[in-house]
N, C-alpha and C positions, 0 to 999 in steps of 0.2 A: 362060619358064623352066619351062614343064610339064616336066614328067616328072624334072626335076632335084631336086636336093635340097640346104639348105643349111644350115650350123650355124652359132649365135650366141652368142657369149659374153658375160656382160654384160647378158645381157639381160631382167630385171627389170623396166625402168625406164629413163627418156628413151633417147635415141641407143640402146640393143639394141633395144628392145622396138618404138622406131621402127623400125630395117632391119630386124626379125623380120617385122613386117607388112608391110613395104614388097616384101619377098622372095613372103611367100603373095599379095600384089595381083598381083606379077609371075608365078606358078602354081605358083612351087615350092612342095614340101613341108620343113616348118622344126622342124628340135629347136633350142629355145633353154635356153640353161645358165646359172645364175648360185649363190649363196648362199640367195637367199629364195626357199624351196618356194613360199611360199603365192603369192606376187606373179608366179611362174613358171605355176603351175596357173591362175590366172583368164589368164592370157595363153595358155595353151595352150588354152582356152578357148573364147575369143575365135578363135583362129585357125584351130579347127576341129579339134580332139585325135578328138572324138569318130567324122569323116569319115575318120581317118586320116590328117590334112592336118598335125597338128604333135605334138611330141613333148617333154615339160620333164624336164631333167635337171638337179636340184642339183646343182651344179660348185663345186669350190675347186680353183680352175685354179693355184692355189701350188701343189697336191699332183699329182704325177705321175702316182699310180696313181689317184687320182679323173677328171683328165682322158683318161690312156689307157682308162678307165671309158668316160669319156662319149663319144668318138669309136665303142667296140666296140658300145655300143646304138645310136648312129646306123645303124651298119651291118646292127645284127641285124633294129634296125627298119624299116627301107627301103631297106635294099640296096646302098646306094650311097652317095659323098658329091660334090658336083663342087664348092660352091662355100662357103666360110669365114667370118665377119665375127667378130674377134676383137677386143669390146670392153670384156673384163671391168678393170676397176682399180679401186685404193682403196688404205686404209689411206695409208702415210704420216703426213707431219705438216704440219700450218697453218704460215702465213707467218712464220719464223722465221730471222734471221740463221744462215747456217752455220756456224759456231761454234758454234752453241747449239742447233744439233740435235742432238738423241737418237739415238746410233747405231743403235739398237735399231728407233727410228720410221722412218730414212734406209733399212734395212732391209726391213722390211714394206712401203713401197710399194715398192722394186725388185720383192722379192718377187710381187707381184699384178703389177704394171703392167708388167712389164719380163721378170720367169721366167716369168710366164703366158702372154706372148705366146709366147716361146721353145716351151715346154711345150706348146703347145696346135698351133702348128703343128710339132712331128717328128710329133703323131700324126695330123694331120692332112692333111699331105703326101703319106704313102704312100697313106692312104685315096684321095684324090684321082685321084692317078697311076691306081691298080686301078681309078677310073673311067673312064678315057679322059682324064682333063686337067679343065681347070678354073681356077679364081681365086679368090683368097684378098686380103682388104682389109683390114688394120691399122690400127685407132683409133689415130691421133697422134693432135698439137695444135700449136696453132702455138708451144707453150710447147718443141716437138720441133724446134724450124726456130729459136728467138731466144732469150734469156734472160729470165728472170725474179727478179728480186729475190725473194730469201725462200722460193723455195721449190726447193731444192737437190734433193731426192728426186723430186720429179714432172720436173722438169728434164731430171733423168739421166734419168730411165727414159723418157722420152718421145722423148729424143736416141738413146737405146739400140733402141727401137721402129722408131726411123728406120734406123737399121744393120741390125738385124734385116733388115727389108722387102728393102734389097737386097742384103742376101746373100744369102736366100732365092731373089729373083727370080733373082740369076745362077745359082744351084745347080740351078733346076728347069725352066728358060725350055726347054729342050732336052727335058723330058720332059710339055709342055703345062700347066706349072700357071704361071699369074703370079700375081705376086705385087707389091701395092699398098699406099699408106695415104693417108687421107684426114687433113687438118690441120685440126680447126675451130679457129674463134674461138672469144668465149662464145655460148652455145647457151641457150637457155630450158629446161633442165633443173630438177629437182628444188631444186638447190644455190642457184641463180640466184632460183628463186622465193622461195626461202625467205629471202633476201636483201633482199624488200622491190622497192618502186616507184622508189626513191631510187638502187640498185645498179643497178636493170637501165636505168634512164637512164641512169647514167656510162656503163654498158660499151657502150649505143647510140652515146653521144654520140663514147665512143674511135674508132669505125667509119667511114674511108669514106660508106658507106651507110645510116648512122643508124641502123639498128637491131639489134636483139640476132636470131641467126637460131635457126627451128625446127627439134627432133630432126628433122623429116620431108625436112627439106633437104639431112639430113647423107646420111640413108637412101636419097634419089633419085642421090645421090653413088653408094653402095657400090653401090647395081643395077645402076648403071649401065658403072660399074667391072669389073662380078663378066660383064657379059653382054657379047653377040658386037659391040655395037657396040665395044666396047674393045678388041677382040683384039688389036691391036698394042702396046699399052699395058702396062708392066711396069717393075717397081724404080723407080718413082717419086710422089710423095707431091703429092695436088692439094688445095689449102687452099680450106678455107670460110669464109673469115673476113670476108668485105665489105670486103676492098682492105688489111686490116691492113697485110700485111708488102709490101704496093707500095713502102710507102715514105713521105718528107711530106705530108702533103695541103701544098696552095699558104695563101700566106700572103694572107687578103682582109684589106683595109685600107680603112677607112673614112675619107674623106674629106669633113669639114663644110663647108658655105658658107664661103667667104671673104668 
């Protein structure tokens, strides 16, 4: 990906900051956007601000004219955009019967997770197109593909995230840009850790493949997604989740001596 250039939202911390790096290993140069300056400068940092290799732009990708913001400094600063990973969200509200959500909370996470995707690709699109084409990859989750009890606002907006993606792709497949999203499972994030040894066993043990998987796995996902091996590949959503949503694992049954 020399000579390319890619923008990341989200990306503070786990899963951005993961595809941020993942993008400069593959040669691009990276403006990553999120809410926290400071956690965006040591990452801009690290990825080489100083060579010209990345670029941090506080983003509140809920606000229109902050994201049309940070699209116009990508540009101003490198010229170009070809390739997206949009994976800011938050706010919202904890596990709570739908009844008993707070409209106000059901709200503020559409707002981030759901407007911000919206938001972040109109401005991102045309960038795109004025480069010659390109790809753009949407942070779902597999909570965007099944249901989850209690939690109605990440639900919707992650269901919405998946709409988004292909309407997108069908709107732009004709003018070179695809457009994608990747579905994790739980991820060794922040959240997860902070959850203890006890949580990140259960969410192992939920898996197929027993274990809980890394930001970097998600990230080898979007590269991969974003680059020429993919080129046929558009409006459609590839899960990380260690066999989650396959289906039932089989039932093993133990049989003692007779």
């Amino acid at each position: 990906m020399t000579g390319k250039v890619a923008v990341v939202t989200g990306a503070s911390r786990g899963i951005g900051a993961a595809v941020a790096r993942a993008f400069r290993s593959a040669g691009a140069r990276v403006a990553i956007a999120a809410r926290d300056a400071e956690a965006l400068d040591r990452l801009a940092d690290e990825l080489g601000r100083s060579d010209g290799h990345a670029l941090a732009i506080p983003t509140d990708v809920s606000d229109p004219v902050a994201v049309a913001q940070m699209v116009e400094r990508v540009i101003a600063q490198f010229g170009r955009l070809d390739f997206a990973c949009n994976n800011a969200a938050g706010k919202g509200h904890p596990p709570t019967p739908l009844a008993e959500v707070p409209i106000e909370a059901f709200d503020s996470g559409l707002a981030v997770s759901l407007r911000g995707v919206f938001l972040s690709m109109r401005e991102e699109i045309p960038a795109i197109v004025r480069s010659g084409g390109g790809a753009i990859v949407n942070i779902s989750s597999t909570a965007g593909l099944q249901g989850v009890g209690g939690l109605a606002g990440y639900v919707t907006a992650k269901h919405g995230v998946e709409g988004l993606t292909k309407v997108a792709a069908l709107d732009y497949a004709g003018l070179g840009v695809r457009v994608n999203a990747v579905a994790p499972g739980p991820i060794l994030t922040d959240n997860l850790k902070r959850a203890g040894a006890a949580a990140q066993q259960a969410a192992a043990a939920a898996m197929p493949l027993q274990r809980v998987r890394q930001p970097e796995e998600v990230a080898a996902a979007v590269v991969w997604l974003c680059s020429n091996a993919a080129g046929f590949i558009t409006g459609t959503t590839l899960t990380i989740d260690g066999g989650k949503l396959a289906g039932t694992p089989p039932f093993r049954v133990t049989v003692g001596p007779q």
